[in-house]
C-alpha positions in Angstrom: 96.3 112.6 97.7 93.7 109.8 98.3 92.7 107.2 101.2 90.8 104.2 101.6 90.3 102.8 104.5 88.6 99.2 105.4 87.9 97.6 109.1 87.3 94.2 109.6 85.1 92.6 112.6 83.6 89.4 113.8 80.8 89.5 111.2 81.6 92.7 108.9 83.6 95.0 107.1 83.3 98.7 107.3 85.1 100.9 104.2 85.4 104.1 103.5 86.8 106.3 100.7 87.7 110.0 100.0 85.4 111.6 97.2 87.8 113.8 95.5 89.1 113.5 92.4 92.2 115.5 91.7 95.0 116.2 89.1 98.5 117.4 90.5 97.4 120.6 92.1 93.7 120.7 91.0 91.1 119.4 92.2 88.3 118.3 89.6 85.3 116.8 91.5 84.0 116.8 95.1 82.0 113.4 94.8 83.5 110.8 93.5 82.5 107.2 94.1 85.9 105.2 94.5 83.9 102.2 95.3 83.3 99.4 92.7 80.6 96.6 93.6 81.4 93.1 92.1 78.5 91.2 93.7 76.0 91.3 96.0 78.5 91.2 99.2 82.0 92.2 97.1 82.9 95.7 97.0 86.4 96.9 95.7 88.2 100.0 96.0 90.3 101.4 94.1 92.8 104.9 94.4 95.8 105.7 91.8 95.8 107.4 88.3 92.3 108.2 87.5 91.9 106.4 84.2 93.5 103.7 85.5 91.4 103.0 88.0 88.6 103.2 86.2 89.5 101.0 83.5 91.1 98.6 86.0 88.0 98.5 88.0 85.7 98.4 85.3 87.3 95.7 83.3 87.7 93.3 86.9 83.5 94.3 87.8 82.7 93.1 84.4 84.6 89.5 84.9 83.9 89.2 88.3 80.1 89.4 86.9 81.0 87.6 83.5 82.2 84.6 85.7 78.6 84.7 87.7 76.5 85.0 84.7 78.6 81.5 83.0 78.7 79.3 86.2 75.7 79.9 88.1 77.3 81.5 91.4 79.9 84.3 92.4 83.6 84.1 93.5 84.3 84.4 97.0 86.3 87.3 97.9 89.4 85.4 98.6 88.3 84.0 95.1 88.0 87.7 93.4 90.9 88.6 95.5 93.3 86.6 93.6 91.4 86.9 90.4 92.2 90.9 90.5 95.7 90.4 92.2 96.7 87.6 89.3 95.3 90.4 86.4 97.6 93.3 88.1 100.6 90.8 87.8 99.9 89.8 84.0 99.4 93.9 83.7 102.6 94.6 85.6 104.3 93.1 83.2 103.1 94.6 80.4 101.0 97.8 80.6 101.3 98.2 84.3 98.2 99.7 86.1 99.3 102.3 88.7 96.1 101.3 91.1 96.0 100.3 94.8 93.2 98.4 95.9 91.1 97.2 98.5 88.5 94.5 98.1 85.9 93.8 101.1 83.3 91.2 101.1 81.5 88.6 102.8 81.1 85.1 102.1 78.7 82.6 104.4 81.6 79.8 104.7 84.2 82.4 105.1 82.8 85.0 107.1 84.0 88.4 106.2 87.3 89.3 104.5 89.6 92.4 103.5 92.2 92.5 100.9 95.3 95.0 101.2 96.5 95.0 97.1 99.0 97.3 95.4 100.3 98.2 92.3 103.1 96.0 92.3 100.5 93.1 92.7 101.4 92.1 96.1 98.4 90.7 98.1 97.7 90.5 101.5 94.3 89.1 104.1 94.0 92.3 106.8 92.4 93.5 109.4 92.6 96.7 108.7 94.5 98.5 105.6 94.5 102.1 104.5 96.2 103.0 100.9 96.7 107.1 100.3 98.9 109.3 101.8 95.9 108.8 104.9 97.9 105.9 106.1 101.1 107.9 107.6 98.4 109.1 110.2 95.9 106.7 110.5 97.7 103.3 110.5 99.2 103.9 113.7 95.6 104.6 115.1 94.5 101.5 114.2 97.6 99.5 115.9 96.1 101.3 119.3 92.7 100.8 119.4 91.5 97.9 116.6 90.1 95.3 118.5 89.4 91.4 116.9 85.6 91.3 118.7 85.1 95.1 117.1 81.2 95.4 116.7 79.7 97.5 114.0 79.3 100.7 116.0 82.9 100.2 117.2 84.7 100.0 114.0 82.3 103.6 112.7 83.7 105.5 115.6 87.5 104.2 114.9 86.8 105.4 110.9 85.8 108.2 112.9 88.8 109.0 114.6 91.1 108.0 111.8 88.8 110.7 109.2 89.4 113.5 112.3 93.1 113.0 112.3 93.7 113.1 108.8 91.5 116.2 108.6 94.0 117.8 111.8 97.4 116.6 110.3 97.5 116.1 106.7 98.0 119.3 104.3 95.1 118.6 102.3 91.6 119.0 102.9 89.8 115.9 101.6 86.5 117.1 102.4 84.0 113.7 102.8 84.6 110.5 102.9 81.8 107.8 101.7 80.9 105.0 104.3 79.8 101.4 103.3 79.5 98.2 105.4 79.5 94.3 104.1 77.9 91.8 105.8 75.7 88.9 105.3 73.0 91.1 104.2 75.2 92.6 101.3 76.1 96.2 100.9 74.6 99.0 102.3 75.6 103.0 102.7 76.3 104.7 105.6 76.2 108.0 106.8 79.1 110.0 104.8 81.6 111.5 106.9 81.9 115.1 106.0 85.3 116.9 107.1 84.1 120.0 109.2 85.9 123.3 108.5 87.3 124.1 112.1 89.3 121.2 112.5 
């Protein structure tokens, strides 16, 4: 019953998770950070079984960091990209994880990126991806009106529309969704986008 949702522009990437965490049909907490930073301008994150997603998330923050503190300089997020996708693999195999992912970040030689990972460890560089049962609604949204010159502003408003018509046509109510941007200045929050009753 989650969704993530990441838009990627000319000089940015704009992500946004649901903030519920819920168990079959209950519903345990209203404000739930999905979002995991990895550096200064990496952000993952991460839906699917709640203790595996923590653990998952945890255990790639901590190497992601790990890796800065013994070389002197973070992974790019191509770099932590296929760090996280190669881990899900060797876990697949294993213990598998049941986590879907999205990692977002900026890199000054690379410009911004955004990752599309699932549980089966496939990996993919998007535009736009959106894990959760939010993606039989919004995906087709995005086809229409995602743009390759998006600005900032641009790519809020289409998060905007996408949040609106999950909140009309899905079943159920997932009642804010956090808002973050990447960009060369690093992370920052947004305003939340909070589901309003009427809709």
């Amino acid at each position: 019953m989650e969704c993530l949702i990441g838009i990627c522009g000319r000089d940015f990437v704009v992500v946004a998770s649901d903030t519920i965490s819920a168990r079959s049909i209950v519903s345990m907490k209203q404000d739930l950070d999905k979002m995991y930073k990895m550096s200064d301008k990496l952000l993952m994150l991460v839906c699917g079984e709640s203790g595996d997603t923590n653990q998952f998330a945890e255990y790639i923050q901590k190497n992601v960091q790990l890796y800065k503190m013994r070389n002197g300089y973070e992974l790019s997020p191509t770099a932590a990209a296929n760090f996280t996708r190669r881990n899900l693999a060797e876990y697949l195999r294993r213990s598998p994880y049941n986590v879907n992912l999205l990692i977002a970040g900026y890199d000054n030689e690379e410009g911004p990126s955004l990752f599309y990972l699932d549980y089966l460890a496939s990996m993919n560089k998007v535009n736009y991806g959106v894990h959760g049962y939010g993606s039989f609604f919004t995906l087709s949204i995005m086809d229409r009106y995602y743009k390759e010159d998006l600005t900032q502003d641009d790519a809020v408003k289409l998060l905007h529309k996408c949040v609106d018509e999950i909140s009309k046509r899905f079943l159920v109510s997932l009642p804010s969704f956090k808002v973050r941007v990447i960009d060369s200045n690093g992370i920052q929050d947004l305003p939340d986008i909070t589901v309003s009753k009427d809709t």
